[in-house]
C-alpha positions in Angstrom: 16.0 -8.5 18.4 14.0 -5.5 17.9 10.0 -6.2 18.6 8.7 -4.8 15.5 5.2 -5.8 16.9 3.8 -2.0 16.6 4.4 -1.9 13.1 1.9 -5.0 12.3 -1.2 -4.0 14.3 -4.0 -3.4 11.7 -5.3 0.1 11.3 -8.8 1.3 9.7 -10.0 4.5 8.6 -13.2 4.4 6.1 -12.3 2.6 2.9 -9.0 1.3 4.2 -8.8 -1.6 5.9 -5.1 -2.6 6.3 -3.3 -5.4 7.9 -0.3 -3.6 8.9 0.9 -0.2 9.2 3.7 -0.2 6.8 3.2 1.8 3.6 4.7 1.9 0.1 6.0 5.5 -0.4 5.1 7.2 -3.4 7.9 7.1 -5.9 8.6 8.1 -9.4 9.6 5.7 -11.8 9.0 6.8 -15.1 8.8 3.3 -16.4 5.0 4.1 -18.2 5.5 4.3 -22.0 3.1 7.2 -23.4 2.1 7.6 -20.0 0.1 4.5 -19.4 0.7 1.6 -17.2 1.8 -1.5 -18.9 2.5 -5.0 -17.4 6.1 -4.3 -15.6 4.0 -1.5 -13.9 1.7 -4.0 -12.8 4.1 -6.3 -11.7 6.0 -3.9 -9.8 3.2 -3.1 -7.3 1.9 -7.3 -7.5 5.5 -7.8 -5.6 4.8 -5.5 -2.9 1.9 -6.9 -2.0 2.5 -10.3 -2.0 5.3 -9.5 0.5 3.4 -8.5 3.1 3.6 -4.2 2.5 0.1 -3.2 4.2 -0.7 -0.1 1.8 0.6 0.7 -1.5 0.8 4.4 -2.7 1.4 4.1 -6.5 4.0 6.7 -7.8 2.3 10.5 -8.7 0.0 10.3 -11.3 -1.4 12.8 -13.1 -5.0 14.4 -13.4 -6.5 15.0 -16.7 -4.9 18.9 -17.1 -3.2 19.7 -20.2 -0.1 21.2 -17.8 -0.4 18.4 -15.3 2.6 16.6 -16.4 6.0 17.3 -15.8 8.2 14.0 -16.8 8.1 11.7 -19.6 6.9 8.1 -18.9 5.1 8.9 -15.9 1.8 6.9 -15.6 -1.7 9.1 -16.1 -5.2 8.9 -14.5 -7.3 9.6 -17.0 -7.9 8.1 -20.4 -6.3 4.9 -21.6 -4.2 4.9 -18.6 -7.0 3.6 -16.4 -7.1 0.3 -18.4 -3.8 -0.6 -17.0 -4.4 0.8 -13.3 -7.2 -1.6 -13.4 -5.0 -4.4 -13.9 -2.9 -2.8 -11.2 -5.8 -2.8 -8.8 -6.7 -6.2 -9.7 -3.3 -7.7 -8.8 -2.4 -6.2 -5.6 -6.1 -7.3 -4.2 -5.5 -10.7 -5.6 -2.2 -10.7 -3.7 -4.1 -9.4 -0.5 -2.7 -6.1 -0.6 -4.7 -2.8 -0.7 -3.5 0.4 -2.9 -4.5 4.1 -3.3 -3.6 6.4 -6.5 -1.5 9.7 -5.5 -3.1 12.5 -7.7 -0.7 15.1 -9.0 -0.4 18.1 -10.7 3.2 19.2 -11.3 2.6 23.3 -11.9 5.3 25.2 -12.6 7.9 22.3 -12.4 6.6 21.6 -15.7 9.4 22.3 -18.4 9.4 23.6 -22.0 9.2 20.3 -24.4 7.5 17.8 -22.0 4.6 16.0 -23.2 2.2 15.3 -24.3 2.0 18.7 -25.6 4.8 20.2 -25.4 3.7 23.7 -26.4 1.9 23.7 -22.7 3.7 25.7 -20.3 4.2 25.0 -16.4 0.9 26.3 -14.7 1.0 28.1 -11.1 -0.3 30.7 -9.1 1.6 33.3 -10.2 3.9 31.6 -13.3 6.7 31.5 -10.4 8.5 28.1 -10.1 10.3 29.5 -6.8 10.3 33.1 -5.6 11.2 35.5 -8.2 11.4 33.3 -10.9 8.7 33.1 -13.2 8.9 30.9 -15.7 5.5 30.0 -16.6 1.4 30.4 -16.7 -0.3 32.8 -14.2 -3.3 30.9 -13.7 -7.0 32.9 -13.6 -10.1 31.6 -11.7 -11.3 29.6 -14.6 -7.7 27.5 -14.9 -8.0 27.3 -10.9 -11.9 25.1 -11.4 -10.0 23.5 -14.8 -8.1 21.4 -12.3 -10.0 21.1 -9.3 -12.5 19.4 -12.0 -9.8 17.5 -12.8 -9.2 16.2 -9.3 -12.6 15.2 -8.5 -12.9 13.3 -11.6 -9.6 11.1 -10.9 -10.6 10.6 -7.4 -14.2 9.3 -8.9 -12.7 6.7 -11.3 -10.2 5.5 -8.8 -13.1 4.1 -6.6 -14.9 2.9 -10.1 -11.4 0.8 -10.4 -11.5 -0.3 -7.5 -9.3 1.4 -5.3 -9.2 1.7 -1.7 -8.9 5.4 -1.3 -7.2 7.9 -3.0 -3.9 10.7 -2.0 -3.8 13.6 -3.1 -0.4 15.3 -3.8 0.0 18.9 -1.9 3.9 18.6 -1.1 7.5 19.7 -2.1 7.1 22.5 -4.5 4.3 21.0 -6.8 1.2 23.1 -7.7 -1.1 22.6 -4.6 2.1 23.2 -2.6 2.8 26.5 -4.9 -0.3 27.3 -3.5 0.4 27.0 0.2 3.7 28.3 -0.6 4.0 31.9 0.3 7.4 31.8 -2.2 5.6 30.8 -4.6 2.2 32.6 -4.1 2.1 36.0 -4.6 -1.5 36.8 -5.7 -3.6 39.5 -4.7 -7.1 37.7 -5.0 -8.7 34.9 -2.6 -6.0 32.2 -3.4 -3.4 34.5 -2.0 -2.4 36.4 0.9 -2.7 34.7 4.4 -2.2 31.8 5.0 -6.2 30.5 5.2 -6.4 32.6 1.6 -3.4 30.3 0.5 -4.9 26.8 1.3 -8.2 27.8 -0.4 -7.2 25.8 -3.3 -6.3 22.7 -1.5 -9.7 23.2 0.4 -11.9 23.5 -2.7 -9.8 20.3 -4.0 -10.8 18.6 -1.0 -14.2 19.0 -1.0 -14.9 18.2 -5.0 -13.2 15.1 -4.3 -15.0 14.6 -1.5 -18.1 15.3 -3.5 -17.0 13.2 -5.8 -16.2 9.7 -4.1 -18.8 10.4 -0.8 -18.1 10.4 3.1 -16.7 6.2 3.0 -13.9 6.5 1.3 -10.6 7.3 2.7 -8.8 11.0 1.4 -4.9 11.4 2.5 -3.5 14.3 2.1 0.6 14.6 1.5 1.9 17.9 2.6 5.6 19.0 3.4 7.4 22.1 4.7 10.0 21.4 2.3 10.2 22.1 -1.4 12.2 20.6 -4.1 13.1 24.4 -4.7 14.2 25.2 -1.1 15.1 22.4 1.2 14.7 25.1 4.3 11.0 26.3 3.1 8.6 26.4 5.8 5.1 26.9 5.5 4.4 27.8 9.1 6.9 28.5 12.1 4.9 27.4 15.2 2.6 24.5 16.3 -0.1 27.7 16.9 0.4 28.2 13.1 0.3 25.0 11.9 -3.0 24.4 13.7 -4.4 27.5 11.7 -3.0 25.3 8.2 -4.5 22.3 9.0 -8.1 22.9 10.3 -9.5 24.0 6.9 -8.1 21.2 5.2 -9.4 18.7 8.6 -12.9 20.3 7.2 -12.9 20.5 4.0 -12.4 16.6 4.2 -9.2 15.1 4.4 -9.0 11.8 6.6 -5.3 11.1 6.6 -2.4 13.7 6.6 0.5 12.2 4.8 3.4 14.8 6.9 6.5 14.3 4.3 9.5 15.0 6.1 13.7 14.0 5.3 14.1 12.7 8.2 11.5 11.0 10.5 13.3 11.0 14.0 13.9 15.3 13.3 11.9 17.2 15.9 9.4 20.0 13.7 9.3 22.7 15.9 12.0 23.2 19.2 10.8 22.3 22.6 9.1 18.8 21.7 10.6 15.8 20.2 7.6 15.4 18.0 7.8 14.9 14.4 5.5 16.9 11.9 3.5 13.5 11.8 3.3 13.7 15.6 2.4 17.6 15.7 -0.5 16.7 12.8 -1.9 14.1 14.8 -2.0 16.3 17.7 -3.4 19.2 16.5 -5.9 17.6 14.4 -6.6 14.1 15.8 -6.8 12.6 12.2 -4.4 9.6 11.9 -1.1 10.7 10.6 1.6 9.1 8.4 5.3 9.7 8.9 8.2 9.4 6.3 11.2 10.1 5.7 14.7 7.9 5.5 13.6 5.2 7.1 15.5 1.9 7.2 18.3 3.9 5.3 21.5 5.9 6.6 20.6 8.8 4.5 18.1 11.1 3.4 15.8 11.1 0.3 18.0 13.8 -1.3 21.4 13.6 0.4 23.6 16.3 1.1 24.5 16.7 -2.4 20.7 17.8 -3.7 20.7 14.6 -5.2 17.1 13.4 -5.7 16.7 9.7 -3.8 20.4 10.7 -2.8 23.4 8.2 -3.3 24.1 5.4 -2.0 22.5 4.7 1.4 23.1 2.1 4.0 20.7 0.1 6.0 20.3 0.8 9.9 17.8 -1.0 12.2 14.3 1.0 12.9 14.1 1.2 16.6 13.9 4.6 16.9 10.8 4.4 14.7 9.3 1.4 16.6 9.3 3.5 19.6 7.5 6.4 17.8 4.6 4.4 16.5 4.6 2.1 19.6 3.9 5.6 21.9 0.9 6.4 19.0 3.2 9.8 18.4 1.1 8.8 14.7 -0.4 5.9 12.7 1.6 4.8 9.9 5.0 5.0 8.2 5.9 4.9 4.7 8.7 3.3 3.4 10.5 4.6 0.0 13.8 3.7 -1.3 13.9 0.9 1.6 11.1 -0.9 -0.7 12.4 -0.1 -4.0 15.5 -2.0 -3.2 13.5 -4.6 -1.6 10.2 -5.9 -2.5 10.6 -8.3 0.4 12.3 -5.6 2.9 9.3 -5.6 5.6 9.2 -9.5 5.7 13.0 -9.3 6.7 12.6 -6.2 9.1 9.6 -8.6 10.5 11.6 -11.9 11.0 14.5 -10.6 12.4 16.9 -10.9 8.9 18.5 -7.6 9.2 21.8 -8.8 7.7 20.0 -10.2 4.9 18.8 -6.3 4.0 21.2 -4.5 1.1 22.3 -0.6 0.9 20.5 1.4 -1.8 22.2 2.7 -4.6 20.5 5.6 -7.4 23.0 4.3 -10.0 21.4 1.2 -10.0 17.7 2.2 -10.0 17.3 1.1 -13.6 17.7 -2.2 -12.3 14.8 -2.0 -9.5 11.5 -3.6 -10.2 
């Protein structure tokens, strides 16, 4: 049997205090009527918890921007929604579990008709949704401090609520990543251009949430080379590059890089078997989180651009045991693994592999 010891040492950083190093992965659910949290929500995350999952990172939620959302039913994190996150808080502590809120702004995902206004169009650095498509709102300076406002003030309420940090969402094609995103950013001001130039908008995220919830409390940041648009995006070719990405943000504040990948055992760049968790960590020093298919035979989207993919067998985790075991980084997150299973790390951790089941996207509706 696998010794699955080096995924239950506890880990600390700041406000997090965690028992084991297994994460929920964020996940979209779209299970919020008018966007806010309602007791299924709750009791969704209350089952992770109580099953043993060391940190809980709810599905995206969205800042108070009028183009923040881009699919109904998703929770929001402002407004009436933050009565039921409460409740959400509440729970997982009382269960012994600790949770952080992933903030998210959709951009130019956004599509014509989605609410709550649906007269809002998709917001973005230059209206693109992927290169040479436009399809939306060019966004000026003042739109650009609309929603770093917006940020801060999420990030604030989540640690009035209670929570134990906060994420915030700068991956796979949404508007922070649109952004970093030379695709997708074609401006000609101080948001756009190099690659430093590109990240300023992460960076001044950063620091007014920084501002905003002081120097204790933990900040992840999820970033990807991939986008939703373009599986085969990169933001940066070489470790020498990706050092030059990650230093401002290592600055402006961010504690914990969340390094979103398909696959977790994939080398990032050729002559290292190093993930982009393990590169992160390297680079920066700041604990890392890896994700990407684990405990599954295939990845998030499939080879079929299906989101979550199809169905996807179990297969044991050695190959990730070995990675956190040789610290290559910190802590994994598990997505469709969980959403199957409330109870799949209490299996993994006793040895009840043949007890785990495949996952299958036709039957999400059923998973709670």
């Amino acid at each position: 049997m696998t010794d699955t010891s080096p995924l239950f040492r506890p880990f600390e950083c700041k406000s997090l205090h965690l028992a084991n190093r297994v994460a929920m992965a964020p996940m979209t659910r779209m299970r919020s009527p008018n966007y806010i949290p309602n007791d299924e929500v709750v009791a969704y995350y209350r089952r992770r918890a109580e099953a043993g999952v060391g940190l809980l990172i709810t599905e995206g939620t969205t800042v108070n921007h009028k183009a923040a959302n881009g699919y109904e039913q998703v929770p929001a994190f402002h407004g009436a929604a933050l009565d039921g996150w409460e409740k959400v808080v509440e729970a997982v502590h009382a269960a012994g579990g600790k949770i952080i809120p992933q903030l998210w702004h959709v951009g130019s995902v956004r599509r014509p008709g989605i609410g709550p206004d649906k007269d809002v169009p998709g917001y973005s650095p230059c209206g693109m949704v992927k290169p040479g498509k436009v399809v939306g709102h060019a966004m000026s300076k003042d739109d650009i401090q609309d929603v770093v406002k917006a940020f801060a003030d999420a990030a604030r309420d989540a640690r009035a609520l209670g929570f134990d940090g906060v994420e915030i969402h700068g991956a796979h094609g949404y508007l922070i990543d649109q952004f970093f995103w030379e695709g997708t950013n074609q401006r000609d001001d101080e948001y756009g251009g190099s690659l430093e130039n590109r990240s300023r908008f992460a960076v001044e995220i950063i620091r007014a949430v920084r501002a905003a919830v002081g120097e204790d409390f933990a900040i992840v940041l999820r970033y990807s080379q991939w986008k939703q648009q373009d599986y085969s995006a990169r933001l940066v070719q070489t470790p020498e590059e990706l050092g030059r990405f990650l230093a401002p943000l290592v600055e402006a504040g961010v504690d914990i890089f969340h390094c979103s990948t398909r696959r977790f055992w994939e080398p990032e760049f050729d002559g290292s078997d190093l993930n982009l968790a393990g590169w992160t960590k390297k680079l920066t020093g700041k604990p890392t989180m890896s994700v990407g298919s684990v405990g599954l035979d295939d990845d998030f989207i499939g080879e079929t651009g299906m989101a979550m993919g199809g169905d996807a067998a179990p297969v044991g985790i050695d190959e990730l045991v070995r990675r956190m075991d040789a610290d290559e980084f910190d802590l994994v997150a598990v997505g469709r693994a969980l959403l199957q299973d409330p109870q799949w790390l209490e299996k993994i951790r006793d040895g009840r592999s043949e007890e785990l089941t495949p996952f299958n996207k036709m039957s999400l509706a059923n998973y709670f």
